[in-house]
C-alpha positions in Angstrom: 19.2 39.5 13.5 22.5 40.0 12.2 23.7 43.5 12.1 24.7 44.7 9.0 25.8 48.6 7.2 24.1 50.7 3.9 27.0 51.2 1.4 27.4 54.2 -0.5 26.9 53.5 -4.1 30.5 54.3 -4.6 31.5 51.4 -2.6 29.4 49.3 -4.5 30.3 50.7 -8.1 34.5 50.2 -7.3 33.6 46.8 -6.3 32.0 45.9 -9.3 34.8 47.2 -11.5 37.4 44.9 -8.9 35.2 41.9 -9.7 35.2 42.5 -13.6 39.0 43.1 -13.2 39.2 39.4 -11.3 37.0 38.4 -14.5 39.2 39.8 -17.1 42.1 38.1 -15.9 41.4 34.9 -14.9 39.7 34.5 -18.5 43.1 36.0 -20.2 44.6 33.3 -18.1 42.9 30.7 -19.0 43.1 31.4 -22.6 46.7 30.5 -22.5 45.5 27.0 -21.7 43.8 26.8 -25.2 45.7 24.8 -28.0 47.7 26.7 -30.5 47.7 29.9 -28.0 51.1 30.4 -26.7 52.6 29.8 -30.1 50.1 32.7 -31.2 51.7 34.7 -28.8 55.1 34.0 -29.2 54.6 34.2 -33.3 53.4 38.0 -32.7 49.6 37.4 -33.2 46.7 38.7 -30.9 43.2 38.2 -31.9 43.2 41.3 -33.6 45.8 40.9 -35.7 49.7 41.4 -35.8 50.8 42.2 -32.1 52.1 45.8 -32.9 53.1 48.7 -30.7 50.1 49.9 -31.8 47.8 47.3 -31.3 49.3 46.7 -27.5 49.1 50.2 -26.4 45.5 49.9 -27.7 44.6 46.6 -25.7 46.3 48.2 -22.7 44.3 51.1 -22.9 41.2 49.4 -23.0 42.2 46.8 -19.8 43.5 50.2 -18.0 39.8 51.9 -18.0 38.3 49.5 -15.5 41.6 49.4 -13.2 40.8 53.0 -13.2 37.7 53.1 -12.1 38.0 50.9 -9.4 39.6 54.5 -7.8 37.6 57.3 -9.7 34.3 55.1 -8.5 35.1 56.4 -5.1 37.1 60.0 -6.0 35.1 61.6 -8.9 32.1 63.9 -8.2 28.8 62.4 -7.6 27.5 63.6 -11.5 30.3 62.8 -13.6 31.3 59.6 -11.3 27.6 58.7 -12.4 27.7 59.8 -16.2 31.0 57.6 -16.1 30.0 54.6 -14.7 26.4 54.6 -17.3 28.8 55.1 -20.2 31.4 52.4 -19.5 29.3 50.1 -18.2 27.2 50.3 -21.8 30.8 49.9 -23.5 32.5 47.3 -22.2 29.0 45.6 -21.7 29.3 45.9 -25.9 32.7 45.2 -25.9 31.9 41.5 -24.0 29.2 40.8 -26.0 31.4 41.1 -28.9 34.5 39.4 -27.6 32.7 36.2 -26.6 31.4 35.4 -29.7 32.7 31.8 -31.2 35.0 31.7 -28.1 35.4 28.8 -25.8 33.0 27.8 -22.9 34.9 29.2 -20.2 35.3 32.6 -21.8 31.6 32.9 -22.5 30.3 31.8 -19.0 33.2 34.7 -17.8 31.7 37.2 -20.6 28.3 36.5 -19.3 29.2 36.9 -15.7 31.2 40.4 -16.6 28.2 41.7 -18.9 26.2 40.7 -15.6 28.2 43.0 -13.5 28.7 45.8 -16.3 24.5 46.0 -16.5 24.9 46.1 -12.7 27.1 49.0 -12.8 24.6 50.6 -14.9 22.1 50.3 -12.4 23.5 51.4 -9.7 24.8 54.4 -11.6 20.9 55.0 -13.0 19.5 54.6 -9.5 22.0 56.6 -7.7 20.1 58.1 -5.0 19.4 61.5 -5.2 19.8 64.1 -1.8 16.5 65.4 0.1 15.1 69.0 -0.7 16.2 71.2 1.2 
């Protein structure tokens, strides 16, 4: 019998938001390998539009949530820590769902994979275990 440790749900949720991070990169890396992409980039276009200020500060934004929580998954109280994790697991679940469609195969098999662990985070969140009575 091998010998083996419960984790805290904590440890569990910041892990999920470090494998969503691996996730979001490598796919942003590979993107670069699709034809016509770096010129994109270096012509000041992102998939939103015209690579503004405005427009980066947004994307950064969005990509510095889920760095976040890798930390606040193990720091914030147990009610808002779980409040948290529900509601941005539920929008970058929607956020995946939205950015893989008409995308290449790679990116949708890493959106699937992402959306996988974002519904996981959920979970774990919903079914945080509550304390005893006292």
């Amino acid at each position: 019998m091998l010998d083996d440790i419960k984790l805290h749900v904590r440890f569990k949720l910041s892990a999920l938001w470090c494998s969503i991070m691996f996730c979001y990169i490598y796919g942003d890396y590979f993107e670069l390998y699709q034809p016509g992409k770096l010129q994109e980039m270096l012509s000041g276009r992102t998939a939103l539009g015209a690579a503004t200020q405005a427009a980066l500060i947004g994307m950064a934004a969005v990509m510095a949530v889920p760095s976040l929580m890798i930390f606040l998954s193990l720091i914030l109280p147990p009610a808002a820590n779980r409040w948290m994790n529900i509601v941005l697991g539920a929008v970058y679940s929607v956020i995946m769902v939205l950015a893989i469609q008409g995308s290449w195969h790679f990116y949708v098999f890493l959106g699937l994979v992402e959306i996988v662990l974002t519904l996981s985070i959920i979970w774990y969140a919903w079914t945080w275990p509550k304390q005893p009575a006292r």
